[in-house]
C-alpha positions in Angstrom: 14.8 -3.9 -4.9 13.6 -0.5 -4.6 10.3 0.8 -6.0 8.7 4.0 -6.1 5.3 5.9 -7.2 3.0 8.8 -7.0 -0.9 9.1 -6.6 -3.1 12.1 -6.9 -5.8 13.2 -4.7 -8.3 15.7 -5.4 -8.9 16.2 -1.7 -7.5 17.8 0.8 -4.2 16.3 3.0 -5.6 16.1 6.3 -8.8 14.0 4.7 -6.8 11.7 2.7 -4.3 11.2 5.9 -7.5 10.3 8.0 -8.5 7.6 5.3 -5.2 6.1 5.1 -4.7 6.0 9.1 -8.4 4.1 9.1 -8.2 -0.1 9.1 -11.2 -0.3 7.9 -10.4 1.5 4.8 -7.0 -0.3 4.2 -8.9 -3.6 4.3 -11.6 -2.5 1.8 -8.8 -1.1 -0.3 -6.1 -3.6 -0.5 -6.6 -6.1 -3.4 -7.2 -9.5 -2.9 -7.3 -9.0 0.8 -9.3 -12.0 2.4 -8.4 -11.2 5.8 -7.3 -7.7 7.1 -7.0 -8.4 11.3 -5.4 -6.0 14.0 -2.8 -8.4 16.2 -3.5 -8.5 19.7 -1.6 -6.2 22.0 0.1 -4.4 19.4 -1.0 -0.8 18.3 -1.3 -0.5 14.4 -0.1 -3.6 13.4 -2.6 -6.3 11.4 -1.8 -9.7 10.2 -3.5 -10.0 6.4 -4.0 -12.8 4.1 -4.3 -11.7 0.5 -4.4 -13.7 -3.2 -1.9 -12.0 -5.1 -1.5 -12.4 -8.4 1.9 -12.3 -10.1 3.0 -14.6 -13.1 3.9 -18.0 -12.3 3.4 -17.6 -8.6 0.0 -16.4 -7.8 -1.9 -17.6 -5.1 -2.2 -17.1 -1.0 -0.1 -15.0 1.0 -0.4 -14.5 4.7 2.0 -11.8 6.5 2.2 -8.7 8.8 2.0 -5.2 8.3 3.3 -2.7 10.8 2.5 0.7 10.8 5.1 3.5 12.3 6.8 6.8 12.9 3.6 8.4 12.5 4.4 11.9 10.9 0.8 13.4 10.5 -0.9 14.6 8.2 3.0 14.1 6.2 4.3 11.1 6.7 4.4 7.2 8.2 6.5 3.9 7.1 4.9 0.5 6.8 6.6 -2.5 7.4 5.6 -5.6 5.3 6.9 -9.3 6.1 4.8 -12.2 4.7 5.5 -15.6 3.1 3.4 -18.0 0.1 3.8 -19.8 -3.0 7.1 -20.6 -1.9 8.2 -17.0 -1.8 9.2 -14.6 1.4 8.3 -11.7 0.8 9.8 -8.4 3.0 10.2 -4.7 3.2 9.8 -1.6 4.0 6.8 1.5 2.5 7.7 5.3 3.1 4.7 6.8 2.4 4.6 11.0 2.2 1.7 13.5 1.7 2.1 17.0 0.7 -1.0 19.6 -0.8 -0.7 21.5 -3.5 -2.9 24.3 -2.5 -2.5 26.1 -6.0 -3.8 22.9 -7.8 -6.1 21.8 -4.3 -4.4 18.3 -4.7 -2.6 16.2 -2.6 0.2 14.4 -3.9 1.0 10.5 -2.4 4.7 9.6 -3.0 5.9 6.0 -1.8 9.3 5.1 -1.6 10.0 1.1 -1.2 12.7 -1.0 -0.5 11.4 -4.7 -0.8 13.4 -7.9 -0.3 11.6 -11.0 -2.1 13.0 -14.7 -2.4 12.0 -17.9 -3.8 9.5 -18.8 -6.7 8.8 -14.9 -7.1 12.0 -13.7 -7.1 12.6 -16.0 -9.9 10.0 -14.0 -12.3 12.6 -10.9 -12.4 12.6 -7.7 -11.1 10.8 -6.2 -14.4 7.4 -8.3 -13.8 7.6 -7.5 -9.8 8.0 -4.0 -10.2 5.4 -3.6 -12.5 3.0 -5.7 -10.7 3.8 -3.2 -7.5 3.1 -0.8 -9.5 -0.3 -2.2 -10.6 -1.1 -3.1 -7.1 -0.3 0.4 -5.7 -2.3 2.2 -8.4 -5.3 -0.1 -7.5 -5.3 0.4 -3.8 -4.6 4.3 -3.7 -7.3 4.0 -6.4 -9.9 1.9 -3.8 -8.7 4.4 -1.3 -10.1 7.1 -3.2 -13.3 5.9 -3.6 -13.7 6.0 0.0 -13.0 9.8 -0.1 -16.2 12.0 0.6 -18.4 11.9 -2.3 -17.8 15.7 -3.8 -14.0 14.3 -4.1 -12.3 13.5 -7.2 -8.7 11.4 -7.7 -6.0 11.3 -10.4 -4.0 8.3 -10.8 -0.2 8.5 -11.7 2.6 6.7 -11.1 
């Protein structure tokens, strides 16, 4: 299943990149995140536990996130594998920055492709890709609160 978005930051690329290379700030800003911990050895890479709500299948989920090919301030993919509520959950986040230095904005696109069986897959792709959506739009939304205090955001997606 492929899904896609866009977030607006009134900030400026390289401020917004530092934020969303920071673990800290990923942890405060994913939703429903119990447990946001770097695995041992292994350079940007966590294992998370998060309640996710989604239809019929909410509950606990417990997974991996990977971070890679490292593009800064432009560009990085995320790899997500994680399993709960009878459901696997799978895929991969291409996140890219670019600044708009008419508007002084910096524009977040995301570019999925997710891979999701079991209980959850049952809900249809509709529900899932509008909870993503939801989901998305909250955390780039948490993440912008962390931005310096004379920053604004727009949401979009």
């Amino acid at each position: 299943m492929n899904l896609s978005g866009t977030y607006t930051f009134d900030a400026d690329q390289d401020i917004v990149w530092g934020l969303l290379m920071d673990p800290d700030v990923i942890a405060r800003a994913m939703p429903g995140v119990d447990a946001f911990v770097p695995i041992e050895n292994e350079t940007d890479a966590w294992n998370a536990k998060a309640k996710i709500n989604v239809a019929a299948v909410s509950g606990s989920y417990i997974g991996t996130i990977r971070m890679s090919e490292q593009q800064p301030p432009s560009q990085y993919r995320l790899t997500v594998n994680g399993e709960g509520q009878q459901s696997i959950i799978g895929g991969t986040v291409v996140i890219q920055l670019s600044y708009d230095a008419d508007e002084g904005v910096t524009l977040l696109t995301w570019d999925a492709e997710a891979n999701i069986s079991g209980k959850l897959a049952r809900i249809g792709q509709r529900v899932i890709k509008a909870a993503a959506n939801m989901m998305s739009n909250r955390f780039f939304g948490n993440v912008a609160q962390q931005l310096p205090s004379s920053e604004q955001t727009q949401e979009q997606s």
